[in-house]
N, C-alpha and C positions, 0 to 999 in steps of 0.2 A: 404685427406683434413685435414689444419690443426685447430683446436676447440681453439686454442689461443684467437680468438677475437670474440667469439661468449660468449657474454654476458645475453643469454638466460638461465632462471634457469630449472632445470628439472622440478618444479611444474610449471613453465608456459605452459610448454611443454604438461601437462596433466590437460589443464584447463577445457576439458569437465567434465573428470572425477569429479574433483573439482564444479565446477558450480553443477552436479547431489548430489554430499555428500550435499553442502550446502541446495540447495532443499529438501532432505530429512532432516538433521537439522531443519531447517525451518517450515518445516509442524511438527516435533515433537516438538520443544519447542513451537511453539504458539498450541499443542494441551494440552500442559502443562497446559499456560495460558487460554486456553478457559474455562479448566477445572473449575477453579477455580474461572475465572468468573461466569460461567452460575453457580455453587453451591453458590455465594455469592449472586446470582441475586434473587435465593428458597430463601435465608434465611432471606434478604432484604428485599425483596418486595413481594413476595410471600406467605412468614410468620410472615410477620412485625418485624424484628428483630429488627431495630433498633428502634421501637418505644415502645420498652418492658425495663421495670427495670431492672438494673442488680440485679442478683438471687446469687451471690458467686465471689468471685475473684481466687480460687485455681487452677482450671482446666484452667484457662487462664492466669497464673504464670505459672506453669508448661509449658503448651505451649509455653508463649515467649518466656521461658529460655530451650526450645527446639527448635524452631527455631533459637537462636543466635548457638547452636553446630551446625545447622543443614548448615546456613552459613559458619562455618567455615570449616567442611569439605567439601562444594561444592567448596572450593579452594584446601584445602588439598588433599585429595583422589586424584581427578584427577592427581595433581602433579607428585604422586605414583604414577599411573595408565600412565601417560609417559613415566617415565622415566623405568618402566619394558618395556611397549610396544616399544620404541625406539631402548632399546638394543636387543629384539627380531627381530624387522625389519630391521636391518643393513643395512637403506638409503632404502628401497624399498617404491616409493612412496602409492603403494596402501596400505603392508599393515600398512606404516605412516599416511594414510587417516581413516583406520580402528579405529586407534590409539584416532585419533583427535574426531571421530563419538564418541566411546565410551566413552571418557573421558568428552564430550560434553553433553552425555546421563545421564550420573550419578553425574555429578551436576547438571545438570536442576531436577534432580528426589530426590534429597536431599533436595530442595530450594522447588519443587513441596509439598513434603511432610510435610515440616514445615508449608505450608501455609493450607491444606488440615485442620489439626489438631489444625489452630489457628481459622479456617473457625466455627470448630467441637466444640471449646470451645467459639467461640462468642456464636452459638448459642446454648450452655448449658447455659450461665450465660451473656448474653446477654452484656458484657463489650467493649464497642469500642475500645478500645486502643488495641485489641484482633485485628483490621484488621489493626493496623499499619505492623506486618509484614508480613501479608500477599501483603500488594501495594508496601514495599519495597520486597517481593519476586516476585512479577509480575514483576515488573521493573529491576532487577537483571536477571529474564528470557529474557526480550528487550535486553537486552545489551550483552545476553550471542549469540544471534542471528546473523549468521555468516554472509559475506562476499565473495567471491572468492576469495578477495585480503587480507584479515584479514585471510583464509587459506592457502594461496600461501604465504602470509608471515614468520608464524608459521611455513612451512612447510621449507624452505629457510633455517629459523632461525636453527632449528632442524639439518638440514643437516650440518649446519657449525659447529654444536656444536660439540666437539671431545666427544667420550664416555667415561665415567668414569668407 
């Protein structure tokens, strides 16, 4: 038979596989964000954070200007972390799937971790400006939140890519 007019991609072809990655995706990045919720929720209202003085600004300097690296390699790293996994899988889509988990995994835990340590200096020094990034690290985690079709994409894309 001839595959000339069969317009079907191979990650279509392995959409369950795909639908299970993003499910596990799924439950690990909003276990990221639960994280950070329920510890914002102690510090909040459980300990009255936000109705206390601020005590210092250092330890929450330090932290924001740890979060904004911690941003920039949840875009970076992964990139790396691609483009070695890519040319190890030469087109195989699972372990291209593997590729995507991983690379999925370690920026959400980059972004996790800036907001953890902005969580940890609100409530040393009690500064609100301390949870700005941690809401933009939540919402950075929302959006890093996969699709089938936002992997079947990716995954498409990747394959057409020639290797370098």
């Amino acid at each position: 038979m001839n595959d000339q007019w069969n317009t079907t991609s191979a990650s279509e072809m392995h959409a369950d596989v795909i639908a299970t990655k993003c499910s596990v995706l799924t439950i690990i990045l909003l276990a990221l964000i639960i994280g950070q919720v329920v510890f914002a929720g102690i510090i909040l209202f459980a300990m009255d954070g936000w109705g206390r003085p601020s005590t210092g600004i250092w330890m929450s300097a330090i932290a924001v200007a740890f979060a904004m690296q911690m941003f920039a390699m949840a875009v970076f790293v992964p990139t790396f972390i691609v483009k070695t996994g890519v040319k190890n899988a030469n087109g195989d889509i699972g372990q291209l799937l593997g590729v995507y988990q991983v690379k999925m995994i370690i920026g959400g835990a980059f972004v996790e971790g800036s907001g953890l340590l902005n969580l940890v200096a609100f409530q040393l020094e009690h500064n609100k400006w301390s949870l700005a990034p941690v809401g933009a690290g939540i919402f950075f985690l929302l959006t890093m939140i996969p699709s089938s079709m936002r992997v079947t994409n990716w995954l498409d894309e990747i394959r057409r890519t020639p290797n370098e």
